[in-house]
N, C-alpha and C positions, 0 to 999 in steps of 0.2 A: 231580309237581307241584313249581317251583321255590318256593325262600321266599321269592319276591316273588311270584309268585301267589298262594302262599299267605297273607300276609300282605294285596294285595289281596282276598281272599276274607273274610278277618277282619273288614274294616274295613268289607264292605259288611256285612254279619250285625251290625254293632254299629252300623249305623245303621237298623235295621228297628225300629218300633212293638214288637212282640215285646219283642226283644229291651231297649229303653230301658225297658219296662213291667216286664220280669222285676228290670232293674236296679234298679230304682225301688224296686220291692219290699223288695228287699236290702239297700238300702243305708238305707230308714224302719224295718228291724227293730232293736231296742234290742240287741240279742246281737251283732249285726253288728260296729251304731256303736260298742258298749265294744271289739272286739276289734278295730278299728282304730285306734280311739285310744290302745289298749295299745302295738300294734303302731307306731304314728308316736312314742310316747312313748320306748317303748323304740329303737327307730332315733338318735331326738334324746338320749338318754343315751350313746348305744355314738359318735354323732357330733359329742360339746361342741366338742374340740379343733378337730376340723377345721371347724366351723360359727364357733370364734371367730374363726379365721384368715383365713377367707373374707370374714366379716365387715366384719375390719379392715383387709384389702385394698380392698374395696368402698368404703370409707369415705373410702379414701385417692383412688380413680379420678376421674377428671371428675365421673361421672355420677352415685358417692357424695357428691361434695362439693356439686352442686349439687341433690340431694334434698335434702341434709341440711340447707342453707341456704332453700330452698324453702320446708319443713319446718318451720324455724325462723319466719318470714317469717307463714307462716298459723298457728302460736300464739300470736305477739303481736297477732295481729288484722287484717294486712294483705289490705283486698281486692284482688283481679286478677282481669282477665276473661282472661288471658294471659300465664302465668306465665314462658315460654319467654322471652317479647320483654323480661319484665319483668329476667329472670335475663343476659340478654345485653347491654340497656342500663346496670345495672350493672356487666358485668365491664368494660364499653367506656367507663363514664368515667371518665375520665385526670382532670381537673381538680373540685373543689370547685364546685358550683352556686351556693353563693354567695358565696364567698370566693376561689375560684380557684386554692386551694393544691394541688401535685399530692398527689392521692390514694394510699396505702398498701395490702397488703394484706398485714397480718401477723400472727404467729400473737400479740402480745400487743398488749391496744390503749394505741394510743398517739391522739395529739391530731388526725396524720393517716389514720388508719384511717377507709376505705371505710366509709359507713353509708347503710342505707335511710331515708329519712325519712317517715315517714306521720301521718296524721291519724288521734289514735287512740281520736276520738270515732267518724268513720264508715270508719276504714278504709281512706280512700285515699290513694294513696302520690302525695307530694308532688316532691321531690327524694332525687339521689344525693349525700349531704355528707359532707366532715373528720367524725368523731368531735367534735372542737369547738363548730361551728357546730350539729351534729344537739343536743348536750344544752345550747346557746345558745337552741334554739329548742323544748324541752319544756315 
């Protein structure tokens, strides 16, 4: 038998009733769950370093930076039914909504720095403004 048959062979036994039912079993016993969670604890100790570097890579990527502003976005309250469209209409505008000054995007804020503008009785996002005009309009 090759190890891809073999491996096909596995996958079907691990979708069988049986089989999910035996797991089940094992994975609800309390001796189990500690000795996984030992085991993921211990993993996550032997792997700080390289989990912080990862991290800080991630953080740094497209897809880091726009969770993380996402992220941000739904702690201070902001609702969206589309956070995608929401995330790309802000990286796309160039000019101030209502002052017209070109927008910024930098790492200290300054009076032209990119901001969301929302409504933060109910949530919904108004315009994309200067820094200026956004705490002009709080």
């Amino acid at each position: 038998m090759t190890p891809e048959e073999k491996r096909e062979k596995d996958k079907a036994r691990r979708q069988t009733p049986e089989y999910k039912a035996q797991q089940k079993v094992y994975r609800e016993n309390p001796e189990n769950k500690a000795k996984k969670s030992d085991k993921n604890k211990e993993w996550a100790e032997n792997h700080k370093e390289e989990r912080r570097l990862y991290k800080k890579s991630y953080n740094q990527s497209p897809a880091g930076i726009k969770s993380g502003r996402i992220t941000k976005w739904k702690k201070r309250g902001v609702i969206c039914d589309n956070w995608d469209e929401l995330y790309e209409r802000y990286l796309n505008t160039e000019l101030c909504e209502l002052c017209n000054v070109e927008l910024t995007q930098d790492k200290t804020r300054t009076s032209t720095t990119r901001c969301l503008d929302h409504n933060h009785t109910t949530g919904e996002v108004r315009n994309i403004l200067c820094h200026s005009c956004n705490s002009k309009r709080r």
